[in-house]
C-alpha positions as CSV (number, residue, x, y, z in Angstrom):
1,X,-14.7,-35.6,63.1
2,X,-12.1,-37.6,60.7
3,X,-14.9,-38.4,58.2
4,X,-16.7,-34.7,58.4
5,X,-13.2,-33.4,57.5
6,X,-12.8,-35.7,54.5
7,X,-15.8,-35.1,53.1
8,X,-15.3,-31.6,53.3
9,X,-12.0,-31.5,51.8
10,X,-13.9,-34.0,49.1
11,X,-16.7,-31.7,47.8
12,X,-14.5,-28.7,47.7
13,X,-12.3,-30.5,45.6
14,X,-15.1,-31.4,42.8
15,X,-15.6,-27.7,43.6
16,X,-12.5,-26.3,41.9
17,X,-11.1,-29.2,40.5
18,X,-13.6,-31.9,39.5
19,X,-16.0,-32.9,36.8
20,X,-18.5,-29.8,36.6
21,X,-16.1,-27.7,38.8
22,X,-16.0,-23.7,38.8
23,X,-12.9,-23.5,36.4
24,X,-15.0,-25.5,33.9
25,X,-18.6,-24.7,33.9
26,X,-16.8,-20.9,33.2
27,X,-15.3,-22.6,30.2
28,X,-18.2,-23.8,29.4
29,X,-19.7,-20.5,29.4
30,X,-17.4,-18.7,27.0
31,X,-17.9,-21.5,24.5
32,X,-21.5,-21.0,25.2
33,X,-21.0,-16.8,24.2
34,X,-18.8,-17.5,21.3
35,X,-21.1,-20.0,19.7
36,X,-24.0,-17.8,19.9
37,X,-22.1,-15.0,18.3
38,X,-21.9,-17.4,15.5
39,X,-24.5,-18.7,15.3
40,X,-26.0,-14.9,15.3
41,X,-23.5,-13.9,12.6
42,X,-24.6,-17.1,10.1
43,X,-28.4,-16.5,10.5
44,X,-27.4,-13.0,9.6
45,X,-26.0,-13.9,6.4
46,X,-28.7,-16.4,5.8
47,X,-31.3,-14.1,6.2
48,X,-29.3,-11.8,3.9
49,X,-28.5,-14.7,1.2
50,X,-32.7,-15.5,1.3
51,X,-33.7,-12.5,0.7
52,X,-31.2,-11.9,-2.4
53,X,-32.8,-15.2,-3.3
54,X,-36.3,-13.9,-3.6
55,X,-35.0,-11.2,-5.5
56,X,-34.0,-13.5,-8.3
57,X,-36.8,-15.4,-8.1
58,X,-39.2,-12.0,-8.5
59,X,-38.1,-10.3,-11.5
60,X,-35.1,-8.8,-13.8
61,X,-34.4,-6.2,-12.0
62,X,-32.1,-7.5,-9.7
63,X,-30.7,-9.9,-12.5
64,X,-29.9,-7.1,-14.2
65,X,-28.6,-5.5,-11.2
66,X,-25.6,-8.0,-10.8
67,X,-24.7,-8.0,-14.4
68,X,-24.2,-4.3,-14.0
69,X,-22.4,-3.9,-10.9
70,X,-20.7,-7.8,-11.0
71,X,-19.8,-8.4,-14.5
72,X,-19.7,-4.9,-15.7
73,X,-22.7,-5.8,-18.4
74,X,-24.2,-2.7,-20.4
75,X,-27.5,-2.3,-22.3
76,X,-28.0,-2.2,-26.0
77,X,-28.0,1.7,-26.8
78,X,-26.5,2.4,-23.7
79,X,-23.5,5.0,-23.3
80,X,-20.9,3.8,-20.6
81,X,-18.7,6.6,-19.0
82,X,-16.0,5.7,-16.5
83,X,-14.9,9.1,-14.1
84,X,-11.7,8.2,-13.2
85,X,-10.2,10.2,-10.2
């Protein structure tokens, strides 16, 4: 009856306190959600990032595009007005 008792008492404590125990594999499983939030978030901007990429590589348009809105660039003949609210 003794050992019955002792290895009860020994499997619930790996249970709640041991390697692998409740406590930790919920741990475990937060890490597990945050990661893949990040993981999520960075292929986002990857994907975003590529496809600005391809842009680039395609034509002037979008070259042109960030010279307007980034560096504030102008064409040749071109009449710049600024509204100012």
């Amino acid at each position: 009856m003794l050992v019955l008792i002792l290895l009860i008492v020994q499997l619930q404590y790996r249970l709640w306190l041991g390697d692998g125990s409740v406590k930790q594999v919920n741990e475990y499983q937060q890490r597990l959600d945050r990661l893949k939030v990040e993981a999520k978030e960075k292929k986002e901007r990857n994907d975003a990032l590529y496809a600005e990429v391809l842009d680039l590589r395609k034509g002037k348009e979008a070259i042109e595009e960030r010279a307007r809105y980034e560096l504030g660039m102008i064409k040749e003949n071109e009449t710049f007005f600024q509204v100012i609210e």
